[in-house]
N, C-alpha and C positions, 0 to 999 in steps of 0.2 A: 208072704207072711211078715216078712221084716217092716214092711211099710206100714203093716197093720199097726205092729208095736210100737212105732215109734209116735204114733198117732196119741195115741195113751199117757205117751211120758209126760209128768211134768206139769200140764195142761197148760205147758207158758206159749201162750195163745196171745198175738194181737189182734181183734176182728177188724173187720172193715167199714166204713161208713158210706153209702150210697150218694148221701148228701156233700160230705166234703172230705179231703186228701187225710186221711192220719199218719200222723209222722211218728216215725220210728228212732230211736237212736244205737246204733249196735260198737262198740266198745272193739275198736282195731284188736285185727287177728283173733277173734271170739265167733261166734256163730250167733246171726240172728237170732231174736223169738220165731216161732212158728207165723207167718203169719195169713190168718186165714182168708178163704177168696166169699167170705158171707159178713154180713153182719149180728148180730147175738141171737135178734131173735129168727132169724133166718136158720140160724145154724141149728136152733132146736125142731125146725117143720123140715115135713116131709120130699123130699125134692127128689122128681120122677125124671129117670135119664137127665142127671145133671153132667156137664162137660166144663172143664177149667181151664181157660187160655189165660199162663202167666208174660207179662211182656218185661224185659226190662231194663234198664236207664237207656241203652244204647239203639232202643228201637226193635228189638228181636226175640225172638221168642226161647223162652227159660228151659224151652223142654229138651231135656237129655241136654242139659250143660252139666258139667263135671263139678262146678261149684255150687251146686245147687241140692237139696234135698225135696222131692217133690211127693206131696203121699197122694193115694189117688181120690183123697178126697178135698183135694186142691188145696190142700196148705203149701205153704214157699218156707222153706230155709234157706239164709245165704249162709254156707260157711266157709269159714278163714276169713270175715271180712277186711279188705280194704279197701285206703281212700276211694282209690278208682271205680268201686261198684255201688257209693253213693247216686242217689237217684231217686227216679219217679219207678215205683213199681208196678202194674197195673196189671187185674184180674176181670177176666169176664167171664163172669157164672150162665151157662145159659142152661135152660131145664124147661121140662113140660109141663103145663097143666090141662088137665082132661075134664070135661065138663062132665058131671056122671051123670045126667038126663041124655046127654045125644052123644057121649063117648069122642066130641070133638076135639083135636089136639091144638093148644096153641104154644108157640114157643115164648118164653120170657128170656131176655138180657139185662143180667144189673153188670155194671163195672162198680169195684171197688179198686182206690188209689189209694197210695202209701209212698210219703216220702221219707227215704231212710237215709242217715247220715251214719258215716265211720266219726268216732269219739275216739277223745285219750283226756286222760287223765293229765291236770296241767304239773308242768313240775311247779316242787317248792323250792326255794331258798330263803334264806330269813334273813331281817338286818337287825343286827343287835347297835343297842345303842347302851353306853356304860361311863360313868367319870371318874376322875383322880384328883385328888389334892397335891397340888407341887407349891414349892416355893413359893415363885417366880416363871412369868409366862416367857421370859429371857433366857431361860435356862438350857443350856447344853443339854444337858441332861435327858430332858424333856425327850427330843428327834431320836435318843439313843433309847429310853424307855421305850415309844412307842414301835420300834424296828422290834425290839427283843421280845415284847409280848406279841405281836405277830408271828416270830417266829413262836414261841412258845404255844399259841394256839393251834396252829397250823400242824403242829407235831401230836398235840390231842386228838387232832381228825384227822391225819393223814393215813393211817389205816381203812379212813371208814371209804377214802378217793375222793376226800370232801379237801375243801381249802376255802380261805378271806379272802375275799375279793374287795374293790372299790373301798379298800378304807380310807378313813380320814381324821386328823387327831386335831383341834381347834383348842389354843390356850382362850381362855375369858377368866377377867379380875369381877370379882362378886362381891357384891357389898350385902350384907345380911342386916337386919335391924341389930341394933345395938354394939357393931362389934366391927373390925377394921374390914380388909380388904382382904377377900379371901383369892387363892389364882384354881383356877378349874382346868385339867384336860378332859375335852369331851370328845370321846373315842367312839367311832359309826364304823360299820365296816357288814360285811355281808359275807355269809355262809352259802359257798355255791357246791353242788355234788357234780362239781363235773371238773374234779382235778383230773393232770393228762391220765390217762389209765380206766377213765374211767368207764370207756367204751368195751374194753376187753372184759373187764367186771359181769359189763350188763349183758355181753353174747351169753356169756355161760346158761341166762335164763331162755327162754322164748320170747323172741322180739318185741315183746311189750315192756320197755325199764322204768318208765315213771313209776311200776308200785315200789322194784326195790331203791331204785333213786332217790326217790320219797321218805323212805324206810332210814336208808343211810342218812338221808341231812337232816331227818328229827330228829334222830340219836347224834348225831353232830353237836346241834342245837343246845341236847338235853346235856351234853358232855362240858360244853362252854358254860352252861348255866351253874350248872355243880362248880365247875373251878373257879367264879365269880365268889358264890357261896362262901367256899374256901380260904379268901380272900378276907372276907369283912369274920368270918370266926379266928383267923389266924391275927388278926390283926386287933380282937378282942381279948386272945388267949395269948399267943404266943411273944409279940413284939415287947421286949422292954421299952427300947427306943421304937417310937415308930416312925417309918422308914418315909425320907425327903415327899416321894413320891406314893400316895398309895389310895386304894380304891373307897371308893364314895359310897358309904354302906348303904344297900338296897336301890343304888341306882340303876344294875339292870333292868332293861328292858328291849321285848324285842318283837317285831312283826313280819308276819307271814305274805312272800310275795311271790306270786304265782304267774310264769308265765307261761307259753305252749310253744309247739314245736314248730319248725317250718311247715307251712301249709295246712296248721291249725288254728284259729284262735277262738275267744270266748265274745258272745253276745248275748245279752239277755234279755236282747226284745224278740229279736228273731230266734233264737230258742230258750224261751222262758223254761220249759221244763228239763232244759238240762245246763243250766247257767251258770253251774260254776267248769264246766266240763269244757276242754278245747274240740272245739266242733270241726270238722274241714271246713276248708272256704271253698264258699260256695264258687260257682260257675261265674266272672267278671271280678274277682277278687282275689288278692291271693296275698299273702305273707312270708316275708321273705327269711326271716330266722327267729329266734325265740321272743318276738314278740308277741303280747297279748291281743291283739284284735288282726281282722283281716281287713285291710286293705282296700280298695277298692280301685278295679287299671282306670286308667284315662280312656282307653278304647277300651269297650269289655271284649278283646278279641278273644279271651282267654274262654275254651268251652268245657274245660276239665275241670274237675271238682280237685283240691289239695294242691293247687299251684303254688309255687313260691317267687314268681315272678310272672310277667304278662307277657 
């Protein structure tokens, strides 16, 4: 009975294609779609004594594996997926058809293929880029300014496990039309969510962190951007004097940079329909830490999918 219902759920069906492989993509530690061992219109006729042999990546047969949901009318779920169970999935439908003038029986075999890959979600971190009016690009002052805003921002996000990383502060003298010699600091610096601690954070959820990693370094982001804000109204409102050093109104700005996990990364020829998504690397490829693309070994000795070295 339970196989019946679960047949029903949902209808989140991927069919199959006789003519070529359909690829799948299923979202680490999630459960595939259903996916089924016919093609559309297949699945609407009538199929007499049909039998389902599922095969899969590893060469073996899917039946009574534990990770597996099989209904008996050959749909496949993999659940819990991961990297390791990316692959070639293969179904062979075989069933009869009976001539109804001589009652003769022939058997038919279609195979349908599916290549399904484990996905994750890339992380974000952001670089903000922001300037100041100083003096003087000579200035003392200046190395000690940009220490203390550091620290200062760092303290807005260290609740969230976020922190700056790679900053960098560049004095430049600016000549504008009509007017002297202005000095600029221009402050870069990057928003990463992976202060120390921040591994303990993400156990508490189930194994997948890039949603709330994600989560914390937008709100990170959006926290820097408000005290920016802050900055050019205080300095419109509040300063009599204003102050040797202070921000260049409306010159934040900031971009989103995405990279993936070890033995993820993103392509978007070979998976156009999930291109912004960190794919595993495939089989002869592999990535070694959070960079964005996969690799490719010198010898493709490598026959596992999610390598991070060959």
């Amino acid at each position: 009975e339970e196989k019946k219902s679960v047949d029903l759920i949902g209808k989140n069906y991927v069919f199959g294609d006789t003519k070529h492989e359909v690829t799948v993509y299923v979202k680490v530690f999630t459960n595939s779609p259903f996916l089924a061992c016919a093609d559309l219109a297949r699945s609407h006729e009538e199929l007499i004594d049909p039998k389902y042999s599922w095969i899969g990546p590893n060469g073996k047969s899917l039946k009574g594996q534990n990770y597996v949901n099989l209904t008996e009318t050959g749909k496949l779920m993999v659940m819990g997926f991961k990297e390791s169970m990316s692959g070639a999935y293969t179904c062979t439908l075989s069933h009869k058809i009976i001539e109804t003038t001589t009652q003769e029986e022939r058997e038919m075999l279609e195979a349908y293929r599916f290549m399904v890959y484990a996905y994750r979600e890339a992380d974000h971190a952001y670089r903000v880029f922001v300037r100041f009016t100083t003096r003087e690009c000579e200035l003392a002052a200046n190395g000690l300014f940009f220490e203390e805003l550091k620290k200062i921002l760092n303290n807005i996000i260290s609740d969230l496990m976020c922190r700056i990383v790679e900053s960098s502060c560049k004095c430049h003298s600016i000549k504008l039309r009509d007017q002297g010699l202005l000095h600029e600091l221009f402050v870069s610096f990057q928003v990463s969510p992976f202060a120390p601690g921040w591994k303990e954070v993400c156990h508490q959820v189930p194994h997948d962190c890039e949603d709330t990693t994600n989560m914390r370094v937008q709100e990170a982001r959006d926290r820097i951007e408000e005290f920016f804000h802050k900055q050019a109204y205080a300095l419109k409102r509040q300063f009599r004097i204003v102050p040797t050093i202070h921000y260049v109104d409306s010159s934040f700005s900031v971009i989103r940079i995405d990279s993936c996990q070890a033995g993820f990364g993103k392509n978007d020829i070979t998976h156009k329909s999930c291109a912004s998504c960190c794919v595993v690397c495939s089989p002869g490829t592999y990535s070694p830490n959070n960079q964005v693309t996969c690799q490719t070994c010198p010898k493709p000795q490598v026959k596992m999918y999610g390598a991070t070295s060959c």
